[in-house]
C-alpha positions as CSV (number, residue, x, y, z in Angstrom):
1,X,-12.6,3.7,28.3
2,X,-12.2,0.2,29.6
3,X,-11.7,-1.1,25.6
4,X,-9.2,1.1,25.1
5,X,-7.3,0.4,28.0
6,X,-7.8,-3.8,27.1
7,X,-6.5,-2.9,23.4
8,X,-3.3,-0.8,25.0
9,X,-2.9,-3.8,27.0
10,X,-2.9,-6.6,24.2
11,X,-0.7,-4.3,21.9
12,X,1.8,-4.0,24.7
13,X,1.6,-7.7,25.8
14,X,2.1,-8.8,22.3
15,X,4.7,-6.5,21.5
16,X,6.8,-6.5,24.1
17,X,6.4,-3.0,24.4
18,X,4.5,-1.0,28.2
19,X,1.2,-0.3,28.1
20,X,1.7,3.9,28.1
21,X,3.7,3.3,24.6
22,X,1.0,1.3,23.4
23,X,-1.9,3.9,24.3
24,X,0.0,7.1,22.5
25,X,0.8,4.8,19.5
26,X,-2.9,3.8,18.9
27,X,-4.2,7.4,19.8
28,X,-1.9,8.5,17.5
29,X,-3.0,5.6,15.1
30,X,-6.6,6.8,15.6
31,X,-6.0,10.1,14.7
32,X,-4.2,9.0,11.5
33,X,-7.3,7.0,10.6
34,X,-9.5,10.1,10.9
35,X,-7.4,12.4,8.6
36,X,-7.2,9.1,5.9
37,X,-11.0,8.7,6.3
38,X,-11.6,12.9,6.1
39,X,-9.2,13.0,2.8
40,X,-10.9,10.1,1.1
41,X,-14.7,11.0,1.6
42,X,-13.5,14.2,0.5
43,X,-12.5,12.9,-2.7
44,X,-15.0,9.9,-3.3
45,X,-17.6,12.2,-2.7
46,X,-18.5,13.1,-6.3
47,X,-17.7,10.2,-8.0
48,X,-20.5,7.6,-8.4
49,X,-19.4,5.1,-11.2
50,X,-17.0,2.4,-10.9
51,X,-14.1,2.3,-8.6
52,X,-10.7,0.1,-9.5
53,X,-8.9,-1.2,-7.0
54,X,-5.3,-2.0,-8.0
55,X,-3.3,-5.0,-6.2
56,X,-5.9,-5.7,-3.9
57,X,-4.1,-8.5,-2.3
58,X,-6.5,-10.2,0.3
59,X,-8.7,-7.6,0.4
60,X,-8.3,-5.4,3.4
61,X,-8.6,-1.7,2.1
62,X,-11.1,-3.9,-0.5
63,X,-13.3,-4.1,2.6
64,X,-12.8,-0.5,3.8
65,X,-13.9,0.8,0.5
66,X,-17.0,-0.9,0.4
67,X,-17.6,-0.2,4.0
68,X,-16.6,3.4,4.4
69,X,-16.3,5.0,0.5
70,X,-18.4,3.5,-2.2
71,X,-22.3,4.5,-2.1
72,X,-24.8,2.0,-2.4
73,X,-25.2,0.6,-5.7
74,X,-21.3,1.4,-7.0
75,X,-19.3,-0.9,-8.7
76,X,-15.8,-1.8,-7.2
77,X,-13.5,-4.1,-9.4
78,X,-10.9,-5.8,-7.3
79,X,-7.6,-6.2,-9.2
80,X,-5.1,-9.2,-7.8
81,X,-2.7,-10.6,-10.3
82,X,-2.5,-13.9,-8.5
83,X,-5.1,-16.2,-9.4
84,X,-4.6,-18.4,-6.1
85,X,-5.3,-15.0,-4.3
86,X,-7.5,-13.5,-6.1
87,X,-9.8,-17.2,-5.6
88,X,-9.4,-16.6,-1.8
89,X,-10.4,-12.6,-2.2
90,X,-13.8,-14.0,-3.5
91,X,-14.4,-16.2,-1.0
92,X,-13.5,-13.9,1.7
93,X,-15.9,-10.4,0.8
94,X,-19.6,-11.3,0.1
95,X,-20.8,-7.8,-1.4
96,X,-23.0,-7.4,-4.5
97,X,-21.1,-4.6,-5.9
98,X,-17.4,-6.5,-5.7
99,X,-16.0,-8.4,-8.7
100,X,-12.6,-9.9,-8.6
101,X,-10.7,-9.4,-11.5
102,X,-7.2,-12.4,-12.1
103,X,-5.5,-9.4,-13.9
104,X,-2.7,-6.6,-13.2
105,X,-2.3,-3.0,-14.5
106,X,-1.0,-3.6,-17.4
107,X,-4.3,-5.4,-18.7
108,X,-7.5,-4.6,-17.4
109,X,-10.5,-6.6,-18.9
110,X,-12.4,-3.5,-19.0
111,X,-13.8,-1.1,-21.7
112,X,-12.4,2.1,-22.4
113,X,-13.8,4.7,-20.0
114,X,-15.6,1.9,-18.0
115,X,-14.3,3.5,-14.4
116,X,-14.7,6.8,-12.5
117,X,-11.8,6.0,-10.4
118,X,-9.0,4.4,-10.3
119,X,-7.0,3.8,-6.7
120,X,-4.0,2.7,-5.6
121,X,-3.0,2.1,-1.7
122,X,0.3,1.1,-0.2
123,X,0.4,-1.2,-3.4
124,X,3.1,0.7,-5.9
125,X,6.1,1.0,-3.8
126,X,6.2,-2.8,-4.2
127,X,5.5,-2.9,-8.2
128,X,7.9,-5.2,-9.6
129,X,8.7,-6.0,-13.3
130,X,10.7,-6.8,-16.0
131,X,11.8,-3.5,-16.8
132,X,10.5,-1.2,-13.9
133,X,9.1,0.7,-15.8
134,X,6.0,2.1,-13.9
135,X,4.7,4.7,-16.5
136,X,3.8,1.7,-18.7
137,X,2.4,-0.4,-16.4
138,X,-0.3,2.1,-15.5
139,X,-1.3,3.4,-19.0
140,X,-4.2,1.0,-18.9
141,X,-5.2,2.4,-15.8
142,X,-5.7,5.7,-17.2
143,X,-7.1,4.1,-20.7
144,X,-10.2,2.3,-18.5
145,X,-10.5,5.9,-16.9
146,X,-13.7,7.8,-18.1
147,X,-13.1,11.4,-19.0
148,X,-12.8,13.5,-15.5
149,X,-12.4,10.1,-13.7
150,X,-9.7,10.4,-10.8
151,X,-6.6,8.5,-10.4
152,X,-5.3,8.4,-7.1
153,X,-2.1,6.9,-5.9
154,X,-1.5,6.6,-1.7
155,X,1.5,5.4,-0.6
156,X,4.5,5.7,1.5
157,X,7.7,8.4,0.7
158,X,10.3,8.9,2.0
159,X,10.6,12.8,2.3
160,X,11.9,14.4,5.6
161,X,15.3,11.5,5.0
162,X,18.2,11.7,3.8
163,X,19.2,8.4,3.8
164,X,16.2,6.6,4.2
165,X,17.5,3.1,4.4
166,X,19.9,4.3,7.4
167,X,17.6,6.4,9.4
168,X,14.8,4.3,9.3
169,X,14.0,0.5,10.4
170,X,10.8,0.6,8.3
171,X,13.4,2.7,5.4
172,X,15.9,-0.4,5.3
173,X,13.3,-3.1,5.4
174,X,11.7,-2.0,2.0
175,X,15.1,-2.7,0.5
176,X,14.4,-6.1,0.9
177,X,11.5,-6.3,-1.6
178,X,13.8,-4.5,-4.1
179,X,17.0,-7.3,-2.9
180,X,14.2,-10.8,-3.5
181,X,13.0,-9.2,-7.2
182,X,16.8,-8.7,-7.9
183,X,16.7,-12.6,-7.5
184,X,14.5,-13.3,-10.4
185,X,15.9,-10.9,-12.5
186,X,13.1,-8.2,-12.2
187,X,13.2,-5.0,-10.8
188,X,11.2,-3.2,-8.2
189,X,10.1,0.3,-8.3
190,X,10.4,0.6,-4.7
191,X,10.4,4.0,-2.0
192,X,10.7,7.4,-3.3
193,X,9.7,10.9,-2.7
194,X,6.2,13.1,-2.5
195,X,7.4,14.8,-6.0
196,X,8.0,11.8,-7.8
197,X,4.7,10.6,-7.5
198,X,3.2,14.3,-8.5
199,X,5.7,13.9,-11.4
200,X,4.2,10.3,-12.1
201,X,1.1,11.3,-12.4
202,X,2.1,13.8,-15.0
203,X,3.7,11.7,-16.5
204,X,0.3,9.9,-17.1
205,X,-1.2,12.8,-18.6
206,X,-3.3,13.5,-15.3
207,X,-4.3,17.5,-14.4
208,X,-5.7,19.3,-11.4
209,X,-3.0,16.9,-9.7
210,X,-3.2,17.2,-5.9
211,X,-1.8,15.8,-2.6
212,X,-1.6,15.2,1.1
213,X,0.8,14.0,3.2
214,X,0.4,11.8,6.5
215,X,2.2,11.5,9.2
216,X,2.5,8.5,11.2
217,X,3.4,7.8,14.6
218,X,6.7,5.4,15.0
219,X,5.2,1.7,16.2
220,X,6.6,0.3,19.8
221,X,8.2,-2.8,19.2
222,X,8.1,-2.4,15.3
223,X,11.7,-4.2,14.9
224,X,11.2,-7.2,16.6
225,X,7.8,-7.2,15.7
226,X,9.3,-7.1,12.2
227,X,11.8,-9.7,12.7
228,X,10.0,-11.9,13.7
229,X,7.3,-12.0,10.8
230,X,10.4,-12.1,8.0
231,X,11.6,-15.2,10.1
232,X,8.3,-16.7,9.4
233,X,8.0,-15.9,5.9
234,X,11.6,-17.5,5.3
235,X,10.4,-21.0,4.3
236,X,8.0,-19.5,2.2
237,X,10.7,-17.0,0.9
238,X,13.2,-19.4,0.4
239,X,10.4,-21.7,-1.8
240,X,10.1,-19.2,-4.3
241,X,13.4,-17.1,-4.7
242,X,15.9,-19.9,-3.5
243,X,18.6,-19.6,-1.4
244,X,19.6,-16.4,-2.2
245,X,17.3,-15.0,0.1
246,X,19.6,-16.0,3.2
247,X,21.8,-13.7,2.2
248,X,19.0,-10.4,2.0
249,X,17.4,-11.9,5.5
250,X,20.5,-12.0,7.1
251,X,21.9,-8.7,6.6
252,X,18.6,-6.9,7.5
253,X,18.9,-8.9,10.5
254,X,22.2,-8.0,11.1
255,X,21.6,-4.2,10.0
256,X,18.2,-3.6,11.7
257,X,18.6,-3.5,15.3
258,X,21.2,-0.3,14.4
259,X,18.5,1.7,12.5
260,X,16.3,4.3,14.3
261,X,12.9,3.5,14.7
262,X,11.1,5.9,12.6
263,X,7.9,5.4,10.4
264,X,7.6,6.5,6.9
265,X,5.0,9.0,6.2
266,X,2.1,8.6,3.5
267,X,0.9,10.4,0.9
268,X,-2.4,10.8,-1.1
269,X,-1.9,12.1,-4.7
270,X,-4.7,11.9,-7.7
271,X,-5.1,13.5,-10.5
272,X,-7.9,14.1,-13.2
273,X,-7.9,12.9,-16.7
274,X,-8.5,15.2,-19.2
């Protein structure tokens, strides 16, 4: 009891936020964790063979796979598209069964059929390319797919808003990721709803598809929490986009503090392929 209360405590203290938010928020948080970690044993539990991880960044639901979801013995392939993180992922995760792949979805440097699974987390909302065009850029994903492997997509929607981008902080501050691809002349696929992503799936020439949607609890503090961090990353920002970006940061800034707090939901969807 006494961890929990010293982990209220911290959030609240570092947040800004009293310490009775802080407790229902992680409560709350807990409980989310158990209905993610009850959905995805469910669904890892018959697949044994090789497991793709797309956009695996530096690793975080890398680790949670190997620790909580893959069996002994089963192959995970890490994809990062950024050599300069996928060098760090590496170093970071010692585990005989990870291999970090330098690659993106649209070339995987794996045989046909070579996976049982293929898994997305929190990852395509933020897909950004030349021509936004997200069918494409997953057929390889379904190529490297063995014949009843599962494809499964997790990720936030935006059902339950009508204007997402007004009615929620969290809403309006995906824009951003949409506004600094705009900069470079790419396009971002960015939030949409529960039925798109059953529809994408389709689209794929997935069956059996299914789903589960998440709720999450609204975070204490999330906005200035959120400021903060993007007023961190503007050096950084400004580096690789260019000045442009003064104009996107500004406006969320200016925008944000009238926005409801309210947290996106998630949703798991896979599919089998034929």
């Amino acid at each position: 009891m006494s961890s929990e209360k010293d982990q209220a405590e911290e959030f609240a203290e570092q947040h800004g936020v009293p310490v009775a938010a802080a407790r229902q928020y992680l409560e709350a948080m807990d409980e989310l964790d158990g209905a993610e970690r009850r959905c995805l044993a469910a669904i890892f539990a018959p697949v044994s063979g090789p497991v793709v991880e797309l956009g695996a960044g530096m690793g975080e639901f890398t680790q949670e796979l190997l620790e909580r979801y893959l069996k002994p013995g089963q192959k995970l392939y890490a994809l990062e598209r950024l050599e300069t993180v996928a060098q760090k992922l590496k170093g970071k995760i010692s585990d005989a069964r990870l291999e970090v792949l330098p690659s993106d979805s649209r070339r995987i440097p794996l045989p046909d059929g070579a996976a049982a699974m293929v898994i997305s987390r929190v990852a395509l909302h933020d897909f950004v390319s030349a021509d936004g065009d997200i069918v494409a850029a997953l057929r390889d994903c379904v190529r490297v797919l063995s014949p009843g492997g599962t494809f499964l997509v997790y990720d936030k929607i935006v059902d339950g808003f009508a204007d997402h981008e007004r009615e929620s902080a969290e809403g309006r501050m995906e824009l951003i990721n949409c506004q600094l691809a705009a900069l470079e002349g790419k396009r971002c696929w960015g939030l949409h709803r529960l039925a798109d992503y059953v529809a994408l799936l389709g689209e794929l020439g997935l069956r059996g598809i299914k789903r589960e949607v998440l709720v999450r609890p609204d975070m204490p503090g999330y906005v200035a929490h959120l400021k903060q961090g993007l007023e961190q990353a503007r050096p950084s920002y400004l580096k690789r986009w260019g000045e442009g970006v003064h104009a996107v940061l500004d406006a969320f800034g200016r925008e944000v503090d009238a926005i409801p707090n309210r947290a996106l939901p998630l949703a798991i969807v896979w599919g089998i392929k034929p």
